[in-house]
C-alpha positions as CSV (number, residue, x, y, z in Angstrom):
1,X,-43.4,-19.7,13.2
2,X,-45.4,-22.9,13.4
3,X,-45.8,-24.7,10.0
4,X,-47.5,-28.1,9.0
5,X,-45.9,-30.8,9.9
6,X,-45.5,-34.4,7.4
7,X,-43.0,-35.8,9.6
8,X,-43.4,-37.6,13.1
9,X,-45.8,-36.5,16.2
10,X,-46.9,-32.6,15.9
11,X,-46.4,-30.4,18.7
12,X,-48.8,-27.4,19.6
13,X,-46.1,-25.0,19.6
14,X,-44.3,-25.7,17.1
15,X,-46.9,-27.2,14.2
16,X,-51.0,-26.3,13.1
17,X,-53.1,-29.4,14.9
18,X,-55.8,-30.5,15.8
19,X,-56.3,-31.6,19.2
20,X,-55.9,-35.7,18.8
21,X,-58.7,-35.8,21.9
22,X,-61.3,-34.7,20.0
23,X,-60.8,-37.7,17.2
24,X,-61.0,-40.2,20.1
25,X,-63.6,-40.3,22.5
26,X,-64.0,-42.9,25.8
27,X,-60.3,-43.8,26.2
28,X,-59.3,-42.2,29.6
29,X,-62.8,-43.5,30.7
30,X,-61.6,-46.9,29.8
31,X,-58.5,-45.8,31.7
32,X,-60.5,-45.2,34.9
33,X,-62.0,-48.4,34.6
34,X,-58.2,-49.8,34.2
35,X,-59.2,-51.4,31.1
36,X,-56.5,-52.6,28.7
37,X,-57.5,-52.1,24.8
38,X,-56.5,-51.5,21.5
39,X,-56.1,-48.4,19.5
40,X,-55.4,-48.7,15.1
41,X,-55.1,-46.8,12.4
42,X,-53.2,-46.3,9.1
43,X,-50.1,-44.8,9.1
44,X,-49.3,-40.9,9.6
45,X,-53.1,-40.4,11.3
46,X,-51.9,-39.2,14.6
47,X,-51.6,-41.6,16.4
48,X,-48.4,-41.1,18.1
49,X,-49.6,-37.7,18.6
50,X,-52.7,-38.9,20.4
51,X,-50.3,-40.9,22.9
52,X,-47.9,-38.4,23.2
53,X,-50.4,-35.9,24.4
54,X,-52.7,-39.2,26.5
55,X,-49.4,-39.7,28.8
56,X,-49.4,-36.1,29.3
57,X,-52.8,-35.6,30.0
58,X,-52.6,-38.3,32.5
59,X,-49.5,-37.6,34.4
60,X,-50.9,-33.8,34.7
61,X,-54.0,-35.2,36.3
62,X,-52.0,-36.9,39.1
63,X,-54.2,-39.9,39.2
64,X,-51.5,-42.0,37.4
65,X,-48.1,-42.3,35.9
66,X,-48.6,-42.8,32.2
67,X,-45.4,-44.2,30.0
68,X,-45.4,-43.9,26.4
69,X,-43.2,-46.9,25.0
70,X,-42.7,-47.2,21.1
71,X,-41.7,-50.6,20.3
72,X,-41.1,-50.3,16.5
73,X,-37.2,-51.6,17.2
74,X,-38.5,-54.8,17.6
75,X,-39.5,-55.0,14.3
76,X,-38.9,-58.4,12.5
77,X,-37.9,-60.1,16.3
78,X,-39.8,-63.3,15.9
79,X,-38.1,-65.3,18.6
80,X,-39.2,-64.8,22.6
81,X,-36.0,-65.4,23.2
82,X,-34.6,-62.2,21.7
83,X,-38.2,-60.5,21.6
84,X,-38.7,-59.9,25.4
85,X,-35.7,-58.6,26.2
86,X,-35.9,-56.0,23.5
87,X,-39.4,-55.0,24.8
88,X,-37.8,-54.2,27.9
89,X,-35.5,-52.7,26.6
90,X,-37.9,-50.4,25.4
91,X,-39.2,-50.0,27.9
92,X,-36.1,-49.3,30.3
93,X,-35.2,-46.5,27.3
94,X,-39.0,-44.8,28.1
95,X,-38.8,-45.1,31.9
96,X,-35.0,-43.1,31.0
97,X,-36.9,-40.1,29.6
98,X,-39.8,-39.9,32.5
99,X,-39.9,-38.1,35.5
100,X,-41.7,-41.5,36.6
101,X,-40.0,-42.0,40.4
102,X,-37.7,-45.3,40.5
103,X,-37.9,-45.5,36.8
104,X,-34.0,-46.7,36.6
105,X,-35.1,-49.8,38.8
106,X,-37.3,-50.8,36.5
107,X,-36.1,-54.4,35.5
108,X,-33.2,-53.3,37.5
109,X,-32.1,-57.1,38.7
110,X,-34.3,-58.8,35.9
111,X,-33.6,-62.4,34.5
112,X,-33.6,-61.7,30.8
113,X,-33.5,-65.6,30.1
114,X,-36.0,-66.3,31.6
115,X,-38.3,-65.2,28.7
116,X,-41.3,-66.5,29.7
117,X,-42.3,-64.6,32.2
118,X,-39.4,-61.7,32.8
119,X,-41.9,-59.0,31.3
120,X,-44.7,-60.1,33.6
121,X,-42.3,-60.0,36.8
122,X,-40.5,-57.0,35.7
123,X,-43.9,-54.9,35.6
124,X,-45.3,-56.3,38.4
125,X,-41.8,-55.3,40.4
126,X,-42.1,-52.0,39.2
127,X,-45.7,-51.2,40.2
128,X,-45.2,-51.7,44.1
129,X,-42.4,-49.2,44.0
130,X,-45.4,-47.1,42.6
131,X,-47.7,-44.6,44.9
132,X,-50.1,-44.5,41.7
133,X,-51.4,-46.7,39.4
134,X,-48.9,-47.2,36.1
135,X,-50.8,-46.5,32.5
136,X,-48.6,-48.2,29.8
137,X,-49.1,-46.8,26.2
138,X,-47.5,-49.1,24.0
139,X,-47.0,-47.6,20.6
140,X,-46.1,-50.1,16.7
141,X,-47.1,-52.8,19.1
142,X,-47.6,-54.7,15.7
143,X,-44.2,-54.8,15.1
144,X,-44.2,-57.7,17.1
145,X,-44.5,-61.0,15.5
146,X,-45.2,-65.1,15.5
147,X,-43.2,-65.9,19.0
148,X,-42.1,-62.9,20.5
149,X,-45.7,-60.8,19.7
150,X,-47.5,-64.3,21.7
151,X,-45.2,-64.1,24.5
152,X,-45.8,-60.6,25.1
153,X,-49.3,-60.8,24.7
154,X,-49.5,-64.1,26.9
155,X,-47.7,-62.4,30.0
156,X,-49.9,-59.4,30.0
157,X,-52.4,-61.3,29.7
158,X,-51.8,-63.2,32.8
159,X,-50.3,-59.5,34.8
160,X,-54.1,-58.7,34.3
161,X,-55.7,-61.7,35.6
162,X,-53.5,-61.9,38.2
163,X,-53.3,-58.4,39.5
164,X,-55.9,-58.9,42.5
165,X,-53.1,-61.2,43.5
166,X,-49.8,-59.2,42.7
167,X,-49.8,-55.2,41.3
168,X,-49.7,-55.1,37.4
169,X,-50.3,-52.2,35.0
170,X,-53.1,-50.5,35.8
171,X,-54.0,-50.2,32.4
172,X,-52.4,-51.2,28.8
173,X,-53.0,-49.8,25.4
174,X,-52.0,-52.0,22.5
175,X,-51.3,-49.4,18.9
176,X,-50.3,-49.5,15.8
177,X,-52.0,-50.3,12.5
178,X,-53.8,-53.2,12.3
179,X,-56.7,-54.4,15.1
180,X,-56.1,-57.0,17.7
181,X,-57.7,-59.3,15.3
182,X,-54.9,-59.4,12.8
183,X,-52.6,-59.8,15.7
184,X,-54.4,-63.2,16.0
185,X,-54.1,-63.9,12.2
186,X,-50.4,-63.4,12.6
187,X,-49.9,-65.4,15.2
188,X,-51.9,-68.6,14.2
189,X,-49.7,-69.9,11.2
190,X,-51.3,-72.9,9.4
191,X,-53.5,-74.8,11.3
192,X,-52.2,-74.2,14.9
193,X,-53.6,-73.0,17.9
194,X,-53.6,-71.1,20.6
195,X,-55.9,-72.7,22.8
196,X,-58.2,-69.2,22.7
197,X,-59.4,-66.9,20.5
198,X,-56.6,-64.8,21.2
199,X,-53.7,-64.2,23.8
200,X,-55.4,-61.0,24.0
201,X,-59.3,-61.6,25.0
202,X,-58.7,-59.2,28.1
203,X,-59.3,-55.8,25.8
204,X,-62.5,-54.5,26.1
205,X,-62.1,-51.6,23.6
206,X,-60.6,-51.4,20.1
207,X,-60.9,-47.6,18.8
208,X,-59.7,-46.3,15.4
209,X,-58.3,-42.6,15.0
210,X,-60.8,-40.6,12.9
211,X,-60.2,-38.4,9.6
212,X,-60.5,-34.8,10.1
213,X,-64.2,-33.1,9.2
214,X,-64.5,-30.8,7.1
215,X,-64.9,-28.2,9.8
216,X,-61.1,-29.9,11.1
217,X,-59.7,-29.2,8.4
218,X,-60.9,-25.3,7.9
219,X,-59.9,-24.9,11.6
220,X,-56.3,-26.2,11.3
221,X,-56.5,-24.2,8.2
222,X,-57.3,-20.8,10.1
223,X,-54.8,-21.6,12.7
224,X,-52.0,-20.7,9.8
225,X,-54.3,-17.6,8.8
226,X,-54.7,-16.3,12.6
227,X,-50.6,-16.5,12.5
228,X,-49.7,-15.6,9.1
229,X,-52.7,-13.3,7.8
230,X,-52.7,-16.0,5.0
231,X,-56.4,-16.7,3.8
232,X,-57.3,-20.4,2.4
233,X,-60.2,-19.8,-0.1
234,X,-63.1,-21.5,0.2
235,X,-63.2,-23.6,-2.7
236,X,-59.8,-24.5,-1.6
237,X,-60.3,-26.1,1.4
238,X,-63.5,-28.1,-0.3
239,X,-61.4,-29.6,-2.8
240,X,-59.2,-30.4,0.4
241,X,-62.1,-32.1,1.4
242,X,-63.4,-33.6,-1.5
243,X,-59.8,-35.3,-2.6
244,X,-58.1,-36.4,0.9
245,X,-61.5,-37.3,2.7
246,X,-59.7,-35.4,5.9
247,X,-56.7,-38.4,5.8
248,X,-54.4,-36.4,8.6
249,X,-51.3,-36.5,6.2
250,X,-52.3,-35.8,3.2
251,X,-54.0,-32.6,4.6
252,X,-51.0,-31.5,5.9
253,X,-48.9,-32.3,3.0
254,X,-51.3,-30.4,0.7
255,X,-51.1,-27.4,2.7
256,X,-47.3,-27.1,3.4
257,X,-46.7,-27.9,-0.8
258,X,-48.4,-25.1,-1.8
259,X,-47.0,-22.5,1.1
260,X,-43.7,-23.3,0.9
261,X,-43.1,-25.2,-2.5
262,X,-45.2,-23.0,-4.6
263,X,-45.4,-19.8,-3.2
264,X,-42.5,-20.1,-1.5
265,X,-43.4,-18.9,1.9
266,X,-45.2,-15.6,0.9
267,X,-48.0,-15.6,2.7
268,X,-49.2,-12.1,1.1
269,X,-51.4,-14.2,-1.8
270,X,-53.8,-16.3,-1.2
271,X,-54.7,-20.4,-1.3
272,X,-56.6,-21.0,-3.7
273,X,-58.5,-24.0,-5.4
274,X,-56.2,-24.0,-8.5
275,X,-52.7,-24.1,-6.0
276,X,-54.2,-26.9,-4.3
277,X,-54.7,-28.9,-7.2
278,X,-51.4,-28.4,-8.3
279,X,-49.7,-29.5,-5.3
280,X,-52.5,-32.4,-5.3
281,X,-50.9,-33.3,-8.9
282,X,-47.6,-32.8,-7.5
283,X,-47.7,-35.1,-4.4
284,X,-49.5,-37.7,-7.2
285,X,-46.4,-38.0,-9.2
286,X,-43.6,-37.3,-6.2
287,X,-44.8,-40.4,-4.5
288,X,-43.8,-39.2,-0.9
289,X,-42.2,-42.1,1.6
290,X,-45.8,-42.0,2.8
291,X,-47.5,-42.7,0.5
292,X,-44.6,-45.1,-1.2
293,X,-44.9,-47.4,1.7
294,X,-49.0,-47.6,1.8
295,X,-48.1,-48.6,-2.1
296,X,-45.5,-51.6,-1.4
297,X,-48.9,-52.9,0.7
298,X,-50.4,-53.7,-2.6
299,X,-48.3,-56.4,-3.6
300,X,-49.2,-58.5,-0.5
301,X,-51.9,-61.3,-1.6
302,X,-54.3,-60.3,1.5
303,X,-54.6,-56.7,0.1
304,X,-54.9,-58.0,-3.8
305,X,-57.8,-60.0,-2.8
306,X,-59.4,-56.8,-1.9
307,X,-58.1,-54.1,-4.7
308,X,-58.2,-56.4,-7.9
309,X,-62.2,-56.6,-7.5
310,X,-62.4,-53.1,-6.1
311,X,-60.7,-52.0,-9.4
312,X,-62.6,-55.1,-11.6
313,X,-66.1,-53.3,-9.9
314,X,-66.9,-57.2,-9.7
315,X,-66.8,-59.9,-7.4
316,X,-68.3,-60.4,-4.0
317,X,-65.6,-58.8,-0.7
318,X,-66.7,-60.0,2.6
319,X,-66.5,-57.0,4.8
320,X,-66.1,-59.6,7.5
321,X,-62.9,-61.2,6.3
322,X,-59.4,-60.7,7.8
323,X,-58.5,-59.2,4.4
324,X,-60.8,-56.8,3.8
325,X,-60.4,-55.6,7.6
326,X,-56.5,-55.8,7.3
327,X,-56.7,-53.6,4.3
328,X,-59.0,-50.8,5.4
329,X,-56.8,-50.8,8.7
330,X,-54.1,-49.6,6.4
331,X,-56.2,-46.7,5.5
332,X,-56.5,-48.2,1.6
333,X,-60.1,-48.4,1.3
334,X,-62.8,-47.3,2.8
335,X,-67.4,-48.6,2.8
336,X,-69.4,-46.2,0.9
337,X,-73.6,-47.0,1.0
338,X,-71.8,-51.0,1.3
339,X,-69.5,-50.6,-1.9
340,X,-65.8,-50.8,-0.9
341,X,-63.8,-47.7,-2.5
342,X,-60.6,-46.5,-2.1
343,X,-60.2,-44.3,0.8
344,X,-59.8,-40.9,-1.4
345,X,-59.7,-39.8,-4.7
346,X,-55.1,-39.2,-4.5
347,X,-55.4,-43.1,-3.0
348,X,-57.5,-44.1,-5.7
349,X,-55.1,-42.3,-8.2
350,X,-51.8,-43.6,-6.4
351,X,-52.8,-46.6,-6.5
352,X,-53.9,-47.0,-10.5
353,X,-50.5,-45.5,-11.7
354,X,-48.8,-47.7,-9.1
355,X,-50.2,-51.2,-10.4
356,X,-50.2,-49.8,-14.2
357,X,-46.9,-47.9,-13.9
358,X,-44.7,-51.0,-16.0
359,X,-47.2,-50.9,-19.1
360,X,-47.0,-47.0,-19.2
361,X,-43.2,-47.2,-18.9
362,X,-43.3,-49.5,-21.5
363,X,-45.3,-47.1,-23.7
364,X,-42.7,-43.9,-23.5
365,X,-40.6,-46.7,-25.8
366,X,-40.5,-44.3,-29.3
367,X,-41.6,-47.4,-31.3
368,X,-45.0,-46.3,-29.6
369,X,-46.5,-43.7,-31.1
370,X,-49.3,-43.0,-28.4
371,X,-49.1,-39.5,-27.8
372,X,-52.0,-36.8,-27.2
373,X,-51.3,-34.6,-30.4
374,X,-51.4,-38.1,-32.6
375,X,-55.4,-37.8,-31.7
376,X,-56.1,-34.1,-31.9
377,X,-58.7,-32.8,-34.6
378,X,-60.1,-29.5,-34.6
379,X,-59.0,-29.0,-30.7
380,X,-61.0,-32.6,-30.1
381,X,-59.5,-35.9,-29.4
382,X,-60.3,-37.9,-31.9
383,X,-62.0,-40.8,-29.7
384,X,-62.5,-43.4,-32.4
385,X,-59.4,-43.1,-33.9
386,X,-57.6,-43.2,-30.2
387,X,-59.8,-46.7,-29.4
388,X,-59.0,-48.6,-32.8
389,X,-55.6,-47.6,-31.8
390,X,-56.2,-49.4,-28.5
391,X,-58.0,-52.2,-30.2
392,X,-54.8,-53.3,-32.2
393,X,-52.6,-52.5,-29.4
394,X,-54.2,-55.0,-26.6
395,X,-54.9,-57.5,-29.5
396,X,-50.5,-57.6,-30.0
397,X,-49.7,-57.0,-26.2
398,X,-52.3,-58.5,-24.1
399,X,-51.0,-62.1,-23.7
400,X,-48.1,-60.4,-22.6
401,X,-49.6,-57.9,-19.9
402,X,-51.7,-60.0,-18.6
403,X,-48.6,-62.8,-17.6
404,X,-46.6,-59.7,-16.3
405,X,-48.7,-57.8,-13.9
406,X,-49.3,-58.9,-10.5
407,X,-53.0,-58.1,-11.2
408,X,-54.0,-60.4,-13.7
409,X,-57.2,-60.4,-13.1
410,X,-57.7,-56.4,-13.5
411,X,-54.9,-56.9,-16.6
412,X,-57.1,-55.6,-18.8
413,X,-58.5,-52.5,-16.8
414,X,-54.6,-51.6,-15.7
415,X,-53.6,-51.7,-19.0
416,X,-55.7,-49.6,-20.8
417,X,-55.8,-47.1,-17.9
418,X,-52.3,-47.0,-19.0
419,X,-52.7,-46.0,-22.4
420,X,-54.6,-43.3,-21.5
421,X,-52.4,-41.9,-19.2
422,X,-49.8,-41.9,-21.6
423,X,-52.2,-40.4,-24.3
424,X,-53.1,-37.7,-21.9
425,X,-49.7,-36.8,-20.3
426,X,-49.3,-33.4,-19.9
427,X,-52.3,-32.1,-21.9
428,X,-55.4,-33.9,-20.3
429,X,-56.4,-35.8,-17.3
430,X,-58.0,-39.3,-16.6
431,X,-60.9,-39.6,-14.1
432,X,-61.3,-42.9,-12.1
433,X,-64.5,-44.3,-10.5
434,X,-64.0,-47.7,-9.2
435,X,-66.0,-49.3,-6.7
436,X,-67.0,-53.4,-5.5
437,X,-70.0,-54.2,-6.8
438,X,-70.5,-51.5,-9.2
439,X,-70.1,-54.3,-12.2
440,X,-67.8,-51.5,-13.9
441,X,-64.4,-49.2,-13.8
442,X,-65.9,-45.6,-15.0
443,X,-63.2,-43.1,-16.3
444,X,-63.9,-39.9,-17.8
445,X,-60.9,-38.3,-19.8
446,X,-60.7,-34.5,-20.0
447,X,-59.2,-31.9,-22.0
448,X,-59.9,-28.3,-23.2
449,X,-62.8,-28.1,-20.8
450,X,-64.6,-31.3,-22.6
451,X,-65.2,-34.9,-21.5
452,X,-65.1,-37.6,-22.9
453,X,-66.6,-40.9,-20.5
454,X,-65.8,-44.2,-20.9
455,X,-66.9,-47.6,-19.0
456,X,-64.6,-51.0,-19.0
457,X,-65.8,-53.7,-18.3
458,X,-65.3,-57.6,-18.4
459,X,-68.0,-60.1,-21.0
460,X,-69.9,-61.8,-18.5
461,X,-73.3,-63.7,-19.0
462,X,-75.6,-63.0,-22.5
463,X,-77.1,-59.7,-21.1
464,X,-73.5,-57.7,-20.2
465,X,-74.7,-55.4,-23.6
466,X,-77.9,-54.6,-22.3
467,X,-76.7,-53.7,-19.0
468,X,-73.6,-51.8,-19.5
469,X,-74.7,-49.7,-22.2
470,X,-77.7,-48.5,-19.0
471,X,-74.6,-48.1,-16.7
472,X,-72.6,-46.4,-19.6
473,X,-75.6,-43.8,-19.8
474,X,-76.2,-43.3,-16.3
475,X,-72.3,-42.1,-15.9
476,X,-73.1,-40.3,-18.9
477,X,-75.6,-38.3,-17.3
478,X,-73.5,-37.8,-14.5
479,X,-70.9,-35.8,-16.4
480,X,-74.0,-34.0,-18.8
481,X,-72.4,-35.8,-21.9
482,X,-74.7,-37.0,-24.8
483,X,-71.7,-39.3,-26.4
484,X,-69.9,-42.2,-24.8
485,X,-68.0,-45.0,-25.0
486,X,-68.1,-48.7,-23.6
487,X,-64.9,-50.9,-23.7
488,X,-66.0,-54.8,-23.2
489,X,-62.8,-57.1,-22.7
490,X,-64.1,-60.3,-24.4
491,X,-61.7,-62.8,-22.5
492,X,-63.1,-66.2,-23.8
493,X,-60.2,-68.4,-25.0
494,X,-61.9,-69.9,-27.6
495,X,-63.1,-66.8,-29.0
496,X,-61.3,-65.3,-32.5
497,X,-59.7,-62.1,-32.1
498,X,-61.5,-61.0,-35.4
499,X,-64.6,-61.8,-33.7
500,X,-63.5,-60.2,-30.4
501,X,-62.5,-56.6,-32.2
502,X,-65.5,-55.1,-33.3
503,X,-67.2,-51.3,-33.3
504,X,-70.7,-50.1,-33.0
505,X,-73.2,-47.8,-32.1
506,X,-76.0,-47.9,-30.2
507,X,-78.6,-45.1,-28.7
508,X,-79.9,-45.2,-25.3
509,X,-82.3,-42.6,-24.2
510,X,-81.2,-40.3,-26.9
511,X,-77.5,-40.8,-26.3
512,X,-74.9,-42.1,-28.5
513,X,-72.3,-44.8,-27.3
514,X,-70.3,-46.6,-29.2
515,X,-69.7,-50.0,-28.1
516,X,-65.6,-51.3,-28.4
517,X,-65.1,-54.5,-28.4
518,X,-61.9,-55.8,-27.9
């Protein structure tokens, strides 16, 4: 039986996919034209698949011989020296598993010290033993680094220019993660230069891997009902939808939790809405290798610059920058009507109980008394009992949070997110809205079926009241709720705390929303 598949390249008779051709339009065209470009995308997208089933595509045509070459064993190489050799090492390994003629003379007699310009000659050898033109697919070509990712680029760079001269690749495809632009910004430490924009200005194409539709999804879907009989519901392949935003892995993921984790591979009962959302919860707090790794991205500064204002809803991102490009490569984020959000809802949630996971660690300590049933009353939370609790616990622990987390800036959102979380923990749920520019972090906690919205944000400028409490009643109206609450973080150094810890209430268009100040 095929199944989905979370691990490695998918394969059409053994895993549900979607053809990768259909997510990637103009590349054999480029191909054709021998073009050399770029292809990125975050992690677990497809892209390998995509390559895997390119090379085959083009060797059936008989126009060309296409080599896929993965180079992610060169990882951390930094040094020419030892980084050429090991791409054509690679390379000799691919050639190996080919029916490509002559491909055990390629860089049969080659001078591996001479670094500079073995890959070049090696390629160029290869290619008049050819009777077609060779299409090179090179796969974690970011893996490559500072001397050894320059010298690479630099001699295909020059195969190209020079191929009216001596045969080269007919075409290259550069993939991995990140764009050919942060190959540049890797490459160009400090102040020095390369004497070019990059070693690399010969691509004329740089594509991205798309997320599945909506449609995509529903059709990988059925592929598991045509075999199994097994019917996905409806509502449960728009909540699908609605929480992965068609990310290739987590849709996968999703599916293959709830048929073989939860209903443990009986394919007599149906998927529904409420067995997705558990396996959505599940995959939240398991913290797959996946999604583990995207995570470790956000302690790197580049990334911070772009999640701390994100989360802050303040700030001004330039959608220009290496950063912000860097970390939407990664598949973080995502531009939504020109506010920068996180890529889905699970990211978005990953990502809060990543950065706030050491305050609500902190908070299972039993001197803590922050637990759900501490705030019930008359199947209610209690919500101004719960937010004087908060009051008096930020006033005794925010110097201290704010000095331990990496995010200092979004200290005060992270921290209270936590206390939430641990409030609601097993009988509730926290909802998170945070988007650039949005002047706000929105969260909306629910239990028993009721909600309860709140808005953080940060004092700035005389008219933050007057403008929060209309963004505190527009998310209001968003969730049909007639009571609210506004947290305002008064940071001012000079400011008393018995000044900064205050409650009241205040009425906008007939709603009430009391106003915490802490």
């Amino acid at each position: 039986m095929r199944y989905f598949n979370i691990a490695g390249p998918c394969n059409s008779e053994r895993h549900y996919m979607i053809d990768a051709a259909t997510r990637l339009q103009g590349v054999e065209e480029l191909i054709d034209g021998d073009q050399y470009f770029v292809i990125h995308a975050a992690r677990q997208s497809g892209k390998t698949t995509y390559l895997h089933d390119l090379a085959g595509r083009l060797n059936a045509s008989g126009k060309y011989y296409a080599l896929y070459c993965s180079l992610e064993s060169v990882q951390g190489v930094v040094d020419p020296k030892d980084g050429i050799p090991a791409v054509i090492s690679c390379l000799k390994d691919s050639f190996s598993s080919t029916d490509i003629p002559q491909g055990n003379k390629f860089a049969q007699a080659a001078d591996l010290t001479d670094y500079i310009s073995v890959l070049k000659a090696a390629i160029s050898r290869f290619c008049k033993l050819l009777d077609k033109p060779l299409v090179i697919l090179f796969d974690e070509a970011d893996c490559l680094s500072e001397g050894a990712l320059i010298s690479f680029l630099r001699q295909l760079r020059n195969g190209y220019n020079s191929r009216s001269l001596s045969p080269f690749a007919h075409s290259v495809a550069l993939v991995g993660m990140r764009n050919i632009r942060d190959y540049k910004a890797k490459i160009r430490p400090d102040s020095e230069s390369l004497g070019s924009a990059s070693p690399f200005n010969i691509v004329t194409e740089s594509f991205t891997l798309k997320n599945f539709t909506r449609e995509e999804i529903a059709q990988l879907y059925r592929q598991h009902t045509d075999d199994t009989g097994q019917v996905f519901e409806e509502d449960a392949i728009e909540l699908v939808w609605e929480q992965t935003q068609g990310q290739p892995w987590l849709v996968n993921a999703i599916a293959r939790e709830v048929i073989v984790k939860i209903l443990h591979s009986d394919c007599t009962k149906p998927v529904t809405a409420e067995l997705v959302n558990e396996a959505i919860q599940t995959i939240i707090l398991t913290r797959p290798t996946h999604i583990d790794s995207l995570l470790e991205r956000l302690k790197e500064d580049r990334v911070r610059s772009v999640i701390e204002p994100m989360i802050l809803g303040e700030g001004f991102i330039n959608k220009d920058s290496d950063d912000f490009l860097y970390t939407r490569d990664l598949g973080l984020i995502r531009v939504v009507n020109t506010r920068i959000e996180p890529a889905n809802p699970i990211y978005a949630e990953v990502i809060i109980r990543k950065l706030s996971s050491n305050p609500q660690e902190e908070l299972k300590d039993p001197k803590y008394p922050y637990q759900l049933p501490r705030y019930l009353k008359d199947g209610r939370i209690d919500m101004s009992y719960l937010m004087r609790d908060f009051q008096q616990f930020w006033h005794l622990n925010s110097a201290i949070w704010t000095n331990r987390l990496d995010y200092t800036e979004a200290a005060p959102h992270l921290v209270m997110m936590a206390f939430l979380q641990r409030v609601v923990n097993g009988g509730g749920q926290v909802i998170r809205e945070m988007a650039s520019g949005s002047g706000r972090l929105d969260l909306c906690l629910l239990y028993e079926n009721r909600k309860y919205p709140i808005e953080l944000k940060i004092r700035y400028g005389e008219k933050y009241l007057e403008k929060g409490l209309e963004q505190t009643a527009r998310y209001m109206d968003l969730h049909c709720c007639s009571e609210g609450w506004m947290v305002v973080f008064d940071r001012r150094a000079a400011v008393k705390w018995e000044d900064k810890l205050y409650f009241k209430k205040e009425t906008v268009d007939g709603k009430t929303i009391t106003v915490v100040g802490v």
